[in-house]
Backbone as JSON, one array per atom type, in Angstrom:
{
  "sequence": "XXXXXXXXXXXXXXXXXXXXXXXXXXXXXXXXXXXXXXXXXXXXXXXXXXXXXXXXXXXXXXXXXXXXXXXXXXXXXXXXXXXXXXXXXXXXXXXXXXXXXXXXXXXXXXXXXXXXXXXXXXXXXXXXXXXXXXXXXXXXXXXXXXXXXXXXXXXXXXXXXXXXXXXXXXXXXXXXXXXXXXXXXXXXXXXXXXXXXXXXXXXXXXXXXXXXXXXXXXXXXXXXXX",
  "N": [[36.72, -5.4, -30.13], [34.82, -6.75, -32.93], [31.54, -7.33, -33.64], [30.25, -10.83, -35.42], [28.2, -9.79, -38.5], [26.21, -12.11, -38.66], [25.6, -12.7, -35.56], [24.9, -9.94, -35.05], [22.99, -9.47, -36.57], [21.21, -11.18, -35.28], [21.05, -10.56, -32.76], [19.45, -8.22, -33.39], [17.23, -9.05, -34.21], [16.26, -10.33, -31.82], [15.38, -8.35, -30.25], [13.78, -6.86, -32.04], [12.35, -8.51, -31.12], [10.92, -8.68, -28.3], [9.88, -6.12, -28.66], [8.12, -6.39, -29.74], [6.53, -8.0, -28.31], [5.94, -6.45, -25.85], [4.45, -4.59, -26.68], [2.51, -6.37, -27.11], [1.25, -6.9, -24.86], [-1.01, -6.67, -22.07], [-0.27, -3.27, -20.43], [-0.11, -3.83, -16.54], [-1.54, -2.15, -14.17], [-0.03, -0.78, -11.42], [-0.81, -0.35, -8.88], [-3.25, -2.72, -8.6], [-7.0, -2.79, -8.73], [-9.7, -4.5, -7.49], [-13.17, -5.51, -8.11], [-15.83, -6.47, -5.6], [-18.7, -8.02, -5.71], [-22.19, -8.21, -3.49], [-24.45, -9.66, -1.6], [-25.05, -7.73, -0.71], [-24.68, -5.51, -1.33], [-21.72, -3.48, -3.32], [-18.3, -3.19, -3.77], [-14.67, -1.83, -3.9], [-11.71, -2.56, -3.84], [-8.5, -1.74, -3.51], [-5.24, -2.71, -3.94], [-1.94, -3.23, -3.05], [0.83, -3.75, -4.89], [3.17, -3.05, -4.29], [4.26, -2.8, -1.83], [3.83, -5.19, -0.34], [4.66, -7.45, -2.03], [4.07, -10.83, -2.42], [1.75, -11.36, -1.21], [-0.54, -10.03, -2.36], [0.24, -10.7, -4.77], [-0.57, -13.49, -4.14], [-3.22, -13.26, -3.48], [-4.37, -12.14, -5.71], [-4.73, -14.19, -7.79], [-6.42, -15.67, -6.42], [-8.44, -14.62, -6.78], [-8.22, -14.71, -9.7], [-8.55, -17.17, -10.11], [-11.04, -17.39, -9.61], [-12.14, -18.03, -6.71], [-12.84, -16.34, -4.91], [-16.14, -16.29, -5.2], [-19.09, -17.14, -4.56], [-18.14, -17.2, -1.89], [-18.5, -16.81, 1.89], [-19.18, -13.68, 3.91], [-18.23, -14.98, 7.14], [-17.55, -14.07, 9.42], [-18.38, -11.6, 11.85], [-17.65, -9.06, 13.31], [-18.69, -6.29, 14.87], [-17.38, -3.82, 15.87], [-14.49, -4.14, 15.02], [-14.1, -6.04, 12.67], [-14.5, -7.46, 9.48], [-14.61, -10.6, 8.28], [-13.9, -12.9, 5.58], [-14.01, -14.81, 2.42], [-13.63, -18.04, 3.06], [-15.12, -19.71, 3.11], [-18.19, -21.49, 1.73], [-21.35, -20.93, 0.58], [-23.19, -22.88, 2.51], [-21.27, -23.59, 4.48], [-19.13, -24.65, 4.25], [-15.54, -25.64, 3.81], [-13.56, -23.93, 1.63], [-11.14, -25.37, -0.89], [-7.39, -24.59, -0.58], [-4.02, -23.41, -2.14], [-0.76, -23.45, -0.95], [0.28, -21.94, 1.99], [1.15, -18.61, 2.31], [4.22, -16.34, 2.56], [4.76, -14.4, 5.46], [4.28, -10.76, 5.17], [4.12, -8.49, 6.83], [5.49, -6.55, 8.19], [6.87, -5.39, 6.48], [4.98, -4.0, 5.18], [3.81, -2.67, 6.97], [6.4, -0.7, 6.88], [6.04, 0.36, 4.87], [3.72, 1.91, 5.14], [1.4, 0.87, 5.7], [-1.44, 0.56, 7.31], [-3.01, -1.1, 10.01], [-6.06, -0.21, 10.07], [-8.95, 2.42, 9.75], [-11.3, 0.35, 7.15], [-8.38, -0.46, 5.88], [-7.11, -3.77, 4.06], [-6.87, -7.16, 4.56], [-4.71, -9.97, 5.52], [-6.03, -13.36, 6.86], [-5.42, -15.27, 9.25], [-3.85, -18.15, 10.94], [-2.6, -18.98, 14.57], [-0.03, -18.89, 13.45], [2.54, -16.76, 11.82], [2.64, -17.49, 9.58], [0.97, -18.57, 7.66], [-1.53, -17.65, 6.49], [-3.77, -17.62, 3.56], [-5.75, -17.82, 1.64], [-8.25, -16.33, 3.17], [-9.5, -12.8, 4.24], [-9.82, -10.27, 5.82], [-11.53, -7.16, 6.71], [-10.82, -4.01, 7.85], [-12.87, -2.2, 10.36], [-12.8, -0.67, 11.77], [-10.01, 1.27, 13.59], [-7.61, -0.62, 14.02], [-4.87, -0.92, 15.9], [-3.52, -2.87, 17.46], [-3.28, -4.85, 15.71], [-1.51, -4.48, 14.59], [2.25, -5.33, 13.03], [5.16, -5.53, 15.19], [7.66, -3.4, 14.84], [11.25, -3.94, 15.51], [13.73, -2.04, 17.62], [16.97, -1.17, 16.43], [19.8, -3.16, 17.83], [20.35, -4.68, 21.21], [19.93, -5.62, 23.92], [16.68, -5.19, 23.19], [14.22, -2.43, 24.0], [10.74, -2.0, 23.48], [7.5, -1.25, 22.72], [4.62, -3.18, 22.99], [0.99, -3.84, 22.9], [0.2, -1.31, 23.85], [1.87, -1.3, 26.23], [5.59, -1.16, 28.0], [7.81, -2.48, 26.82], [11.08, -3.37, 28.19], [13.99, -3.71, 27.76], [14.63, -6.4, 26.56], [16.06, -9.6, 26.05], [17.24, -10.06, 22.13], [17.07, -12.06, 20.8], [14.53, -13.72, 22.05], [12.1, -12.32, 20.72], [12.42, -10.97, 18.76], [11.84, -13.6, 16.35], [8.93, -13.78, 17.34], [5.88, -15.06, 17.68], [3.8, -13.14, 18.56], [4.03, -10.62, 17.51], [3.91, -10.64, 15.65], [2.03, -9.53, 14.06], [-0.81, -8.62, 11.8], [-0.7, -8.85, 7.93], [-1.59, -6.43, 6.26], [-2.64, -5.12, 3.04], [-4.16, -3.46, 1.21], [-6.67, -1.6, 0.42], [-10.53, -0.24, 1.25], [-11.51, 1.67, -1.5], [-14.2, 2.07, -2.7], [-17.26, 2.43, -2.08], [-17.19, 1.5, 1.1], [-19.83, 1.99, 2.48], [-21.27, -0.37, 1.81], [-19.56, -2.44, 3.15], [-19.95, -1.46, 5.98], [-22.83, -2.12, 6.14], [-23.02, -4.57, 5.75], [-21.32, -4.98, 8.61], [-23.18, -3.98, 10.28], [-24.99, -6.4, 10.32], [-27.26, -8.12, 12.1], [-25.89, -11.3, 14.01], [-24.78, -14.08, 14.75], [-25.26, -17.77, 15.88], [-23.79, -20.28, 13.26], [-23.58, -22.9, 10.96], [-20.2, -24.7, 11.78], [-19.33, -22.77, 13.51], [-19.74, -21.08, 16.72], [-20.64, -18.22, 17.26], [-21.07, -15.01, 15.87], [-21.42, -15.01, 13.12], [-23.39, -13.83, 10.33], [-26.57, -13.64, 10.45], [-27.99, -13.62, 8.37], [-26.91, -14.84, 5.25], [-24.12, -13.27, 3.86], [-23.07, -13.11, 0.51], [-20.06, -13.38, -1.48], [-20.37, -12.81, -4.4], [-18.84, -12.33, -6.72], [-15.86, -11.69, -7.94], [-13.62, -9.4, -8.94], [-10.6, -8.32, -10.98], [-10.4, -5.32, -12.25], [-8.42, -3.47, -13.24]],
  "CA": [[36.13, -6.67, -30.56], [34.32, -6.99, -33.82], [30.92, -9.04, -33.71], [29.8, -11.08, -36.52], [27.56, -10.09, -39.15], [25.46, -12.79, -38.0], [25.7, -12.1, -34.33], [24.68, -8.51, -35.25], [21.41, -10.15, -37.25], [20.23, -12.28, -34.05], [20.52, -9.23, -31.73], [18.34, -7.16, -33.72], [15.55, -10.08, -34.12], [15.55, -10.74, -30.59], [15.36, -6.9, -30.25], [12.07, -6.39, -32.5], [10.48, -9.63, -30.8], [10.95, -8.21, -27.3], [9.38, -4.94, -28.17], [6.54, -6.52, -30.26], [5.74, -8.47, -26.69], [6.01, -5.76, -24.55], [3.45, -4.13, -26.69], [0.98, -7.3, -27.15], [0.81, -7.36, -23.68], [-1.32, -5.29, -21.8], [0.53, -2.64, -19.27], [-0.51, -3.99, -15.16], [-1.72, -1.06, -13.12], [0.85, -0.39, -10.33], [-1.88, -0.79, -7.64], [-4.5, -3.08, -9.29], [-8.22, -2.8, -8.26], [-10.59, -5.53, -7.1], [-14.26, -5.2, -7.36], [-16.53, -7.64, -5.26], [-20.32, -8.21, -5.63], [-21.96, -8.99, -2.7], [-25.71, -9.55, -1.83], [-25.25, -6.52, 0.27], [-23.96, -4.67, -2.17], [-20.55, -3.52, -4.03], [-17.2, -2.72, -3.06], [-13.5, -1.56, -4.51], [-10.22, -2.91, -2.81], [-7.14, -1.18, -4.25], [-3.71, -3.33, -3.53], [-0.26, -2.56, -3.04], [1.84, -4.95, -4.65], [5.3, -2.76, -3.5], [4.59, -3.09, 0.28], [3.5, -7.2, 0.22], [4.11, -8.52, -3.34], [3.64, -12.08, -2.4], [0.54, -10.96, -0.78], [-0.54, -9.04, -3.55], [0.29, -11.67, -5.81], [-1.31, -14.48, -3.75], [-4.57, -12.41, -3.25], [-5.25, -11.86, -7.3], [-4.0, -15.41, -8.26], [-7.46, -16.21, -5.57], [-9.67, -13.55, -8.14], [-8.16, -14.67, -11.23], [-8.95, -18.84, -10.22], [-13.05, -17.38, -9.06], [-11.71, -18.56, -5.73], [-13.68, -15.96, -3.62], [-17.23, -16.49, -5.84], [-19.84, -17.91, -3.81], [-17.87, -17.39, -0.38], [-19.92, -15.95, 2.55], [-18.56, -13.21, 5.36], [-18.49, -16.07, 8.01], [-16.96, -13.51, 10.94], [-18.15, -10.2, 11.64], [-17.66, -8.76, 14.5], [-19.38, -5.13, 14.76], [-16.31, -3.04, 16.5], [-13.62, -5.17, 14.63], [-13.17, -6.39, 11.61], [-15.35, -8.44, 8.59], [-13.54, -11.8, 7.46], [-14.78, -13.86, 4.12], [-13.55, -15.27, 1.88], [-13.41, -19.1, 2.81], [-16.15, -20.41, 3.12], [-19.3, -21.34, 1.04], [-22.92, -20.77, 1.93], [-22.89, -23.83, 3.41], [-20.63, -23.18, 5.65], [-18.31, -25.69, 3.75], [-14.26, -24.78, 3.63], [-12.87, -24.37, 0.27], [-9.88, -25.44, -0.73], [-6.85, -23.57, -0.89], [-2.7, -23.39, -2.46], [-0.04, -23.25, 0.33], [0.5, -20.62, 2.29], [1.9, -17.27, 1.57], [5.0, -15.89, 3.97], [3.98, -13.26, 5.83], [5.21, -9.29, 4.76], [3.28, -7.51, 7.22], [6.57, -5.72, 8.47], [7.18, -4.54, 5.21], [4.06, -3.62, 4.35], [3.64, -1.46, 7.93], [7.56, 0.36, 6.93], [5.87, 1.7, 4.08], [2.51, 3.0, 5.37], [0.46, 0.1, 5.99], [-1.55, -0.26, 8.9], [-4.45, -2.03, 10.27], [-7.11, 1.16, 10.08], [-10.45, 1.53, 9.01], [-10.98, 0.37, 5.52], [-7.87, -1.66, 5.18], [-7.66, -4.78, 3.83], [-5.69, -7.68, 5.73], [-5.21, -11.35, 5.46], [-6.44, -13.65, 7.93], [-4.28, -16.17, 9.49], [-3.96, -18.73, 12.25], [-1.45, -17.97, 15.08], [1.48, -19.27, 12.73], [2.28, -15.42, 11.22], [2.9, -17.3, 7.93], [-0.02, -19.53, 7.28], [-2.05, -16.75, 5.26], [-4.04, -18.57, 2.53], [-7.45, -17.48, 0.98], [-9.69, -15.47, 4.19], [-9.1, -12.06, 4.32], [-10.44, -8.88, 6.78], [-11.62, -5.5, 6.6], [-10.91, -3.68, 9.43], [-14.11, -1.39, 10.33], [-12.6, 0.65, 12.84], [-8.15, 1.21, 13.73], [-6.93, -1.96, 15.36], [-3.23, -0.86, 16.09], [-2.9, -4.07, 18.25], [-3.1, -6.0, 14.84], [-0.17, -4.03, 13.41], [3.01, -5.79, 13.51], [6.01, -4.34, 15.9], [9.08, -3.32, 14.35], [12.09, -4.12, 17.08], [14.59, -1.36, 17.29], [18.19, -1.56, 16.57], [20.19, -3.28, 19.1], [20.74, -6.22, 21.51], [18.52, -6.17, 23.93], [15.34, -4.53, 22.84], [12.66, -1.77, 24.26], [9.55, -1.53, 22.57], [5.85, -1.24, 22.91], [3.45, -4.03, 23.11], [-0.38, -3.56, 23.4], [0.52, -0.33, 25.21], [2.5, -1.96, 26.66], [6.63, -1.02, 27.17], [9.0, -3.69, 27.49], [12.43, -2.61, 28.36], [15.58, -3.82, 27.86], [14.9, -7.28, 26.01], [17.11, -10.17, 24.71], [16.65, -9.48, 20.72], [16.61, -13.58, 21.08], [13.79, -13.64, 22.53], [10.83, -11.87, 20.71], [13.24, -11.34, 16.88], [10.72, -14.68, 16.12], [8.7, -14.25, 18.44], [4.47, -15.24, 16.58], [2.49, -12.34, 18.75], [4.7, -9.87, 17.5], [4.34, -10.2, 13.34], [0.8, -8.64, 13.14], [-1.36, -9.19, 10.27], [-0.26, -8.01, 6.87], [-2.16, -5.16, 5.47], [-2.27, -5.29, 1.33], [-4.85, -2.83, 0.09], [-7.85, -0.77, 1.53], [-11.18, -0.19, 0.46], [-11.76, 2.93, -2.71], [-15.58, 2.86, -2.59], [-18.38, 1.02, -1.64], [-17.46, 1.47, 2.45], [-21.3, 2.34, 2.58], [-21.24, -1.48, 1.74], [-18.53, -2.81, 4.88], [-20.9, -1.21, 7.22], [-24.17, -2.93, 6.38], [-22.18, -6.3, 6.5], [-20.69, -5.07, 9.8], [-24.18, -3.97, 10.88], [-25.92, -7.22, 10.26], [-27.12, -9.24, 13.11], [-25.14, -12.39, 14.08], [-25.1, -15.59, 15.88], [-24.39, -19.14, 15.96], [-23.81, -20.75, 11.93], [-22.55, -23.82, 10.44], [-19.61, -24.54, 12.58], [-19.32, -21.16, 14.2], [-20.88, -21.06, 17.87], [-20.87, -16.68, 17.26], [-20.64, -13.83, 15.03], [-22.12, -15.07, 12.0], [-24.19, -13.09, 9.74], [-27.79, -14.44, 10.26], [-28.81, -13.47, 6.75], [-25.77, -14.89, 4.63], [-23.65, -12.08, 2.68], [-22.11, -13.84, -0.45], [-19.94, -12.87, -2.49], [-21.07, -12.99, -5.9], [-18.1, -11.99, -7.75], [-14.58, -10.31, -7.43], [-12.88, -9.0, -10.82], [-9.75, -7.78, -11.3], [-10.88, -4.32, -12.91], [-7.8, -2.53, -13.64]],
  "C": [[35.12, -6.38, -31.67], [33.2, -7.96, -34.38], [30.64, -9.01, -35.44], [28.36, -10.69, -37.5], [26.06, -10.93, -38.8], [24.72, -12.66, -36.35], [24.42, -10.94, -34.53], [22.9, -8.74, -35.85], [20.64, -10.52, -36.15], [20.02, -11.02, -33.41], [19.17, -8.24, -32.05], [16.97, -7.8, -33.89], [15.28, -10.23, -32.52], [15.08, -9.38, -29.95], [13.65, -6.22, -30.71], [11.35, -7.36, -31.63], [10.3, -9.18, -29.18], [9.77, -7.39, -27.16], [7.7, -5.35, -28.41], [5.74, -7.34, -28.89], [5.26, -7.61, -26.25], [4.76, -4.92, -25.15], [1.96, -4.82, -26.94], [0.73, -7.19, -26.26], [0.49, -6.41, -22.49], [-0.37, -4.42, -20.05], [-0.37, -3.42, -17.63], [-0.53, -2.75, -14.47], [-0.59, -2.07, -12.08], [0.56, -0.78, -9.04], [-3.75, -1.36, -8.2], [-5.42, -2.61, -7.97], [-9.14, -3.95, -8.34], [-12.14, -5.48, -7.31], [-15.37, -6.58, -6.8], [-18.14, -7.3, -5.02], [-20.91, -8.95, -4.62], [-23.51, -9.0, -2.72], [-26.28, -8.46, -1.17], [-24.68, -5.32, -0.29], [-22.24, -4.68, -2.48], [-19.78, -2.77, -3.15], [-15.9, -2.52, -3.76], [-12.79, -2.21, -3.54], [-8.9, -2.14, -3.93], [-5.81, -1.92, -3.16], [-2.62, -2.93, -4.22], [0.91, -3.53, -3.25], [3.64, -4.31, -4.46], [5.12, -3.15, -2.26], [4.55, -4.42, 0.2], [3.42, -7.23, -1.2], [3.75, -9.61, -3.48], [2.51, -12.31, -2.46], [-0.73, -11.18, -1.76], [-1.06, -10.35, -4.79], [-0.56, -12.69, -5.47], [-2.86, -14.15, -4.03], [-5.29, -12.63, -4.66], [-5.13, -13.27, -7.97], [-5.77, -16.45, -7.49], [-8.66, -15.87, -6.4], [-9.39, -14.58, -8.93], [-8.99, -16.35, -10.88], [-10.67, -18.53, -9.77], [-13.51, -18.04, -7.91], [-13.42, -18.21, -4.78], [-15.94, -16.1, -4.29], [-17.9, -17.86, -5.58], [-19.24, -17.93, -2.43], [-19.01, -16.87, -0.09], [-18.63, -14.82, 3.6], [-19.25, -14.07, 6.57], [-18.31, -15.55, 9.55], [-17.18, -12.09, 10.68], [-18.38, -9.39, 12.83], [-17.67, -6.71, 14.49], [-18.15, -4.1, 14.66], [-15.4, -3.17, 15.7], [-13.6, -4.71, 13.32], [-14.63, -6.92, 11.07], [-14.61, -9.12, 8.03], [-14.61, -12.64, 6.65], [-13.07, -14.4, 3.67], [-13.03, -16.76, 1.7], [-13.96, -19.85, 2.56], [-17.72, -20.28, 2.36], [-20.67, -21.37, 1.81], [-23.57, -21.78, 2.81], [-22.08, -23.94, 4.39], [-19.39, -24.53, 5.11], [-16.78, -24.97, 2.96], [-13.8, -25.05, 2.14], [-11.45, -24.72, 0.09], [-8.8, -24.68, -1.06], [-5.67, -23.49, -0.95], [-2.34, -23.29, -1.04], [-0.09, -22.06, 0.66], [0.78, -19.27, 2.05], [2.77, -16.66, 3.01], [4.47, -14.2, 4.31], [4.74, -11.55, 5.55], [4.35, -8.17, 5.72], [4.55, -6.63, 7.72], [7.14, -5.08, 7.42], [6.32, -3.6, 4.83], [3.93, -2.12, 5.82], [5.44, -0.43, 7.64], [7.25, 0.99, 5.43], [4.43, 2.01, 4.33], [1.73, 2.45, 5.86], [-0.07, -0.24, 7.0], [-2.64, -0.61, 8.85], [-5.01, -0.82, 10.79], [-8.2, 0.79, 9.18], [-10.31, 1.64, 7.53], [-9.82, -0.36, 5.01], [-8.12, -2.79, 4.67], [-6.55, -5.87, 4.28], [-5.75, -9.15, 5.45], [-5.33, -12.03, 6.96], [-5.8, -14.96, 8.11], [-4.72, -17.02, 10.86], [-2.69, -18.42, 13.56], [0.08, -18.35, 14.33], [1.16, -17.95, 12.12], [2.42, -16.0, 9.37], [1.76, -18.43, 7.34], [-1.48, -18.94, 6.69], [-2.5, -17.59, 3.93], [-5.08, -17.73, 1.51], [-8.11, -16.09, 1.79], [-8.77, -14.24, 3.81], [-10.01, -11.03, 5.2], [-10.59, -7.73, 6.36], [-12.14, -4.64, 7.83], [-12.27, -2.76, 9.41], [-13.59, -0.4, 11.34], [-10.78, 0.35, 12.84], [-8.17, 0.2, 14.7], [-5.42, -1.8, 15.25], [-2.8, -1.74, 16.76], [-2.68, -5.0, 17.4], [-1.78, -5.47, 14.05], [1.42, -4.66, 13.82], [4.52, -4.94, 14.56], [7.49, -5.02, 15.55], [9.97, -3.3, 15.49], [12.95, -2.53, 16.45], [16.29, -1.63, 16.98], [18.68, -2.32, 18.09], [20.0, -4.2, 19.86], [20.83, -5.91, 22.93], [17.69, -4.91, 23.4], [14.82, -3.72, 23.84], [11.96, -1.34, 23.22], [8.3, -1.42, 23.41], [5.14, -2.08, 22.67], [2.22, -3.71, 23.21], [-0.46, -2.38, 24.37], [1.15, -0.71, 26.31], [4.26, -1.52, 27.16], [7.69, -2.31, 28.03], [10.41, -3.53, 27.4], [13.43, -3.7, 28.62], [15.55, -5.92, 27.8], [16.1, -8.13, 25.28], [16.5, -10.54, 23.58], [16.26, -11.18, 20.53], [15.01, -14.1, 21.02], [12.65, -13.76, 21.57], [11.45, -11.81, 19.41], [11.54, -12.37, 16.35], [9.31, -14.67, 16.66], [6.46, -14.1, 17.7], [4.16, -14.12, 17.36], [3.09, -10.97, 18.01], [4.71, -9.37, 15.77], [2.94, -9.55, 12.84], [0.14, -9.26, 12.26], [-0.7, -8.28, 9.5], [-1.62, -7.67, 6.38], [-1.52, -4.85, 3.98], [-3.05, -4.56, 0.72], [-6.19, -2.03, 0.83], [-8.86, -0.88, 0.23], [-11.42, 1.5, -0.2], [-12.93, 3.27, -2.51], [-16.56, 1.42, -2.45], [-17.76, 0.89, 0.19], [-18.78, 1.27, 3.46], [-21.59, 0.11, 2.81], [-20.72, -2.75, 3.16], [-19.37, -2.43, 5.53], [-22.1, -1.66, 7.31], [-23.72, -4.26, 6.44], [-21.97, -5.71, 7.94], [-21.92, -4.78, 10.62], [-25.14, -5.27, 11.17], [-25.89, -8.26, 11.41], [-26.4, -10.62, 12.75], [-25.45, -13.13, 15.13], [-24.25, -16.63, 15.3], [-23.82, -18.97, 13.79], [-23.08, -21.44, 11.77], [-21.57, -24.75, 11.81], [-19.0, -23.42, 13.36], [-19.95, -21.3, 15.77], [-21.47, -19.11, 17.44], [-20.34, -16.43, 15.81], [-20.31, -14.1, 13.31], [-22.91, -14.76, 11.21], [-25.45, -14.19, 10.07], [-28.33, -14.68, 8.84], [-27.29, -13.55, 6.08], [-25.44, -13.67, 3.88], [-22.67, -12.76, 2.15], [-21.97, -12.53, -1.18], [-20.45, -13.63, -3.57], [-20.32, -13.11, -6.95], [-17.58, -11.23, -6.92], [-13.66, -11.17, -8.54], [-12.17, -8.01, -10.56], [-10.29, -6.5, -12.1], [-9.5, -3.42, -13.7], [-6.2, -3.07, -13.66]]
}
């Protein structure tokens, strides 16, 4: 086959305008970086958009709009975990896009687990109703990690230490206690930081009855860095 002259012209224009894009536009780190300003000091998050791209994607899409600026950590429970990200110092909910489906089973078959220093979204018991909040575990919560079934029709697995033998895959396949949180990124530096939030007395606040920072910790800022 023999293209035209013409033909042969277009290809090569759409050819230079491709490349001249690809170099206006700056390369995306692989595993961007987060940093958040808090009144308790600074912190890194490094995310993994191969294990949870939605995630991933949802998460920076929350940065880029200056979503989390002015939240407070509204839940912090010493042992546990530290959750922000929804709420303003008022204790007033922000608003926030639909959901995001949940990838925590993806994200735990390539490495991801709920350990200290991750970073996790925070959900209601629907596993896919993930929005805005997000966690940082402070210590290993392997009961938040989701459980992969094994091949096969019925099931044994492990639950909460748990072993449950010889399931119909029916059953539990769907089944909400079972999908975990998704895990999208841990913290790089500034941990020093997570632990004086996780240290800070708590109580009632707002609508909260518990485990409310007494002395608000806002964020201040969280910028895409890299």
């Amino acid at each position: 086959m023999t293209l035209s002259r013409r033909l042969l012209n277009r290809l090569a224009a759409t050819a230079l305008a491709t490349a001249a894009l690809a170099t206006a536009l700056p390369a995306l780190a692989a595993d961007p970086k987060v940093k958040f300003v808090t009144t308790d000091g600074d912190f890194v998050v490094e995310l993994y958009p191969d294990a949870a791209p939605k995630t991933v994607a949802n998460f920076l899409q929350y940065v880029k709009d200056k979503h989390y600026d002015g939240t407070i950590f509204h839940r912090v429970i010493k042992n546990f975990m530290v959750q922000g990200g929804g709420f303003d110092a008022n204790y007033k909910e922000k608003p926030t896009r639909a959901s995001v489906i949940h990838e925590g089973r993806q994200a735990l078959a390539k490495g991801l687990k709920n350990v200290r220093g991750s970073l996790a979204m925070a959900r209601t018991s629907d596993p896919h109703s993930a929005k805005a909040q997000f966690f940082i575990n402070v210590v290993d919560n392997p009961r938040l990690d989701p459980v992969i079934l094994p091949a096969g029709d019925p099931v044994t697995f492990e639950y909460q230490g748990q072993l449950q033998k010889d399931i119909p895959r029916a059953q539990v396949e769907n089944h909400p206690a079972l999908f975990g949180y998704t895990v999208f990124g841990k913290v790089v530096s500034g941990m020093d930081t997570i632990d004086k939030i996780r240290d800070e007395p708590t109580g009632a606040g707002g609508p909260f009855p518990t485990d409310v920072p007494q002395k608000p910790v806002v964020i201040q800022s969280a910028t895409l860095i890299n």
